[in-house]
N, C-alpha and C positions, 0 to 999 in steps of 0.2 A: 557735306550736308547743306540744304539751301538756306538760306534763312530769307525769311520774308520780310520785305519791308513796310512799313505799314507811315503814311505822313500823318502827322498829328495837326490837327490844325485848332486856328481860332476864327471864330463864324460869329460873324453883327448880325442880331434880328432886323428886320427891315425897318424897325421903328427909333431903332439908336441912334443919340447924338451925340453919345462923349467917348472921349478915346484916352487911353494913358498911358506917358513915357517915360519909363523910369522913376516916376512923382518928381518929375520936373515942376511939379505943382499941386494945388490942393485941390483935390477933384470933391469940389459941390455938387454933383448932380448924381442920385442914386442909381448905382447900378447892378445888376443882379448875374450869375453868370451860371453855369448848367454843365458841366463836365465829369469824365469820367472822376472815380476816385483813389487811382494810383498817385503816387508818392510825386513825380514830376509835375502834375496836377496841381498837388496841396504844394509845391514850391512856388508856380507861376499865379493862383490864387493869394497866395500868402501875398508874394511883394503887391499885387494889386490890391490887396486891401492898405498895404501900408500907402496908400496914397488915400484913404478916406473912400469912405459912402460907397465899402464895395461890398456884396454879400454872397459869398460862393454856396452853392450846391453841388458837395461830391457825392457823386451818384453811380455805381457801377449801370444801373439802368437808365442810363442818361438818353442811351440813342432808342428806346421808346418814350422815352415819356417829353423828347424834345420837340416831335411833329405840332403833338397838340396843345404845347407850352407855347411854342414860336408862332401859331397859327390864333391865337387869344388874341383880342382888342380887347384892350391894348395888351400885346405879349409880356407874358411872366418873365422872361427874361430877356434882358439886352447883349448877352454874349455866351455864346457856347462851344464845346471842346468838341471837335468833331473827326472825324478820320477820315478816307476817302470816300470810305462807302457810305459812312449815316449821314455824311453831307447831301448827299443825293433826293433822299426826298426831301427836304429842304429846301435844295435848287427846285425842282420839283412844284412844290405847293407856292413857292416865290415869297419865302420867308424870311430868309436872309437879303440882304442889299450887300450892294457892287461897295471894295473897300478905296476902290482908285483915287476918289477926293480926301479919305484919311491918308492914306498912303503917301498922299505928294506932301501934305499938309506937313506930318507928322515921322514920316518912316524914310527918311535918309539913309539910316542907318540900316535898314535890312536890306537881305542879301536877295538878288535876285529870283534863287532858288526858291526863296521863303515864300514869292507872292505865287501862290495857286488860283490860277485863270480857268475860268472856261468864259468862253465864245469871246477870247480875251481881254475880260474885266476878271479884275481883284475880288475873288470871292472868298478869301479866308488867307491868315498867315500863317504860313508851319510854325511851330513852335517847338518841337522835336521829330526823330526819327524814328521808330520804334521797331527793333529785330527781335526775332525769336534766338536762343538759345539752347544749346543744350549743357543744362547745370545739370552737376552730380557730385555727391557725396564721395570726396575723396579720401578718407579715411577709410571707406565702405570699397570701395575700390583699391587702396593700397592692402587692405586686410586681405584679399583673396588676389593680392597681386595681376588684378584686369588693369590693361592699358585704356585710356582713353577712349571711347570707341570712337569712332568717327563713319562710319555705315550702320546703317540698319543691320543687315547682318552684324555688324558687332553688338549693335546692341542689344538685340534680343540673343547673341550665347553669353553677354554679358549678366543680363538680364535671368537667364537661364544657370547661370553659374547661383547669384545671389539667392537664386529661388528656394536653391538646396538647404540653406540655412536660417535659420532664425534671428536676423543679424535688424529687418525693417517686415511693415505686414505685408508691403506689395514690391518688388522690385524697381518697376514703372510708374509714370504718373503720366494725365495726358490731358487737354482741354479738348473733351469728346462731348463737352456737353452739347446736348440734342439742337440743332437750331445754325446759327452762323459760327459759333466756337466748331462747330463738328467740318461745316461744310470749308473753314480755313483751315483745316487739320489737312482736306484732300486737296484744298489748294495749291497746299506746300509740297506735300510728298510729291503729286500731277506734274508739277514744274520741277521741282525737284529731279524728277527721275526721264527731263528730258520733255514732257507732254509739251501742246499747243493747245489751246483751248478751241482755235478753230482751225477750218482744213481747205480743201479746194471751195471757190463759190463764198469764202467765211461761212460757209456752214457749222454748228457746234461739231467740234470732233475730240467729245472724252470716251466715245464710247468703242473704245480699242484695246489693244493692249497695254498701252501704258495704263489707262485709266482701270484695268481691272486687274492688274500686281499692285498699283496703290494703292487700290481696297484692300488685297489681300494682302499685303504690311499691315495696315493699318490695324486691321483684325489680329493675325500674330501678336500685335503688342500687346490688346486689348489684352492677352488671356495671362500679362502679368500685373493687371493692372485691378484698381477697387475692381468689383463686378458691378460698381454703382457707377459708373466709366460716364454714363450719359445723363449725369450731372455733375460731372467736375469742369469748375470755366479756369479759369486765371487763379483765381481766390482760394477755389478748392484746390489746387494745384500746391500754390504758396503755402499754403496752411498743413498740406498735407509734409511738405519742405519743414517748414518749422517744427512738427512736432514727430520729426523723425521717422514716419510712416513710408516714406518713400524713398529710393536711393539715386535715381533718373527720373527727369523728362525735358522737354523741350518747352522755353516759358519765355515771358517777353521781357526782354531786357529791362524796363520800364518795374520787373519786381525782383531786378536783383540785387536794390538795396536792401531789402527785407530778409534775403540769405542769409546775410550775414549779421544780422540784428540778432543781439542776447535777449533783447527782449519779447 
């Protein structure tokens, strides 16, 4: 099964002038930051404010509402949590600034890998890596003695077995919500199952055979799934986790400390 990996990064408005390491010291100058609101999030906000004058916004709608945040004079915030893609219009509009004078100044310590270049300047540091998974309820799985699945085929006669009984309300869970949740759902299965995204010429080439058995997976799942399917992102996913609604899906590693939360 592929998992995707997604880099998580940290992005300076173009107007930023402080930076912080560890609270090697006390940071006077107010700073504001714009990130998603999963759990890795509120860890790397937390120690930032423990060095003073920081004010996080956990935001699961962070990658719209960050263009026209960063695009203010003066910009609402001075740091934001970005991923490969919403950094983009960002680069884009010329919102963010190059990290390469914080970097020499300040970041000894980080790892090669961590500095995210393009046109090679430091335009963000990863701050984690982020894969998808496949959790499931394994008590819900030793009760009707299914193995692990590890294929689509298995998951859906797994899927197919649970359905028989009244044990959760949907089998499946899935981030199909309408929009970029949906179109990384075919991202994964497309490469997953072997695609290229492009072909002779780099012409686009989804529209083949691989790319029309990943729809048709995709669909399959769907029909164990809410029938409210195209609105479930991450959150709806978790939430359906928690409160025992579901017995599979595929979720981002980034919410599988919430799995296992009693509360």
């Amino acid at each position: 099964m592929f998992l995707k990996k997604i880099a998580t990064t940290i992005a300076v408005s173009l107007i930023s002038t402080s930076v912080w390491a560890g609270c090697a010291f006390e940071n006077t100058t107010e700073v504001k930051s714009l990130t998603a609101g999963f759990d890795a999030w509120k860890a790397v906000t937390g120690a930032m404010a423990e060095c003073g004058n920081v004010s996080a916004s956990l935001d699961q709608d962070f990658k719209d509402k960050q263009p026209d945040a960063f695009a203010a004079n003066p910009s609402l915030y001075q740091i934001g949590g970005v991923s490969n893609g919403t950094m983009v219009p960002l680069l884009n509009a010329g919102t963010i600034r190059p990290l390469d004078d914080l970097v020499a100044k300040y970041g000894s310590h980080l790892k090669p890998s961590q500095l995210i270049k393009v046109n090679g300047k430091i335009m963000a540091i990863a701050m984690m890596v982020n894969n998808q998974h496949f959790m499931y309820r394994s008590d819900v799985l030793d009760e009707f003695r299914l193995a692990v699945p590890t294929t689509y085929d298995e998951v859906l006669a797994a899927a197919a077995t649970i359905a028989k009984y009244d044990v959760v309300d949907y089998p499946l869970g899935g981030t199909y919500k309408a929009g970029w949740n949906l179109a990384e759902e075919f991202v994964n299965m497309y490469l997953g199952n072997g695609g290229s995204f492009f072909g002779e010429g780099n012409a686009p080439a989804i529209n083949n055979a691989t790319g029309i058995a990943s729809l048709e997976t995709m669909k399959d799942l769907t029909a164990y799934m809410d029938p409210e399917y195209l609105v479930s992102d991450s959150t709806y996913v978790q939430q359906q986790f928690q409160q025992g609604k579901i017995a599979m899906a595929n979720l981002w590693a980034s919410r599988a400390g919430a799995m296992d939360n009693a509360e």
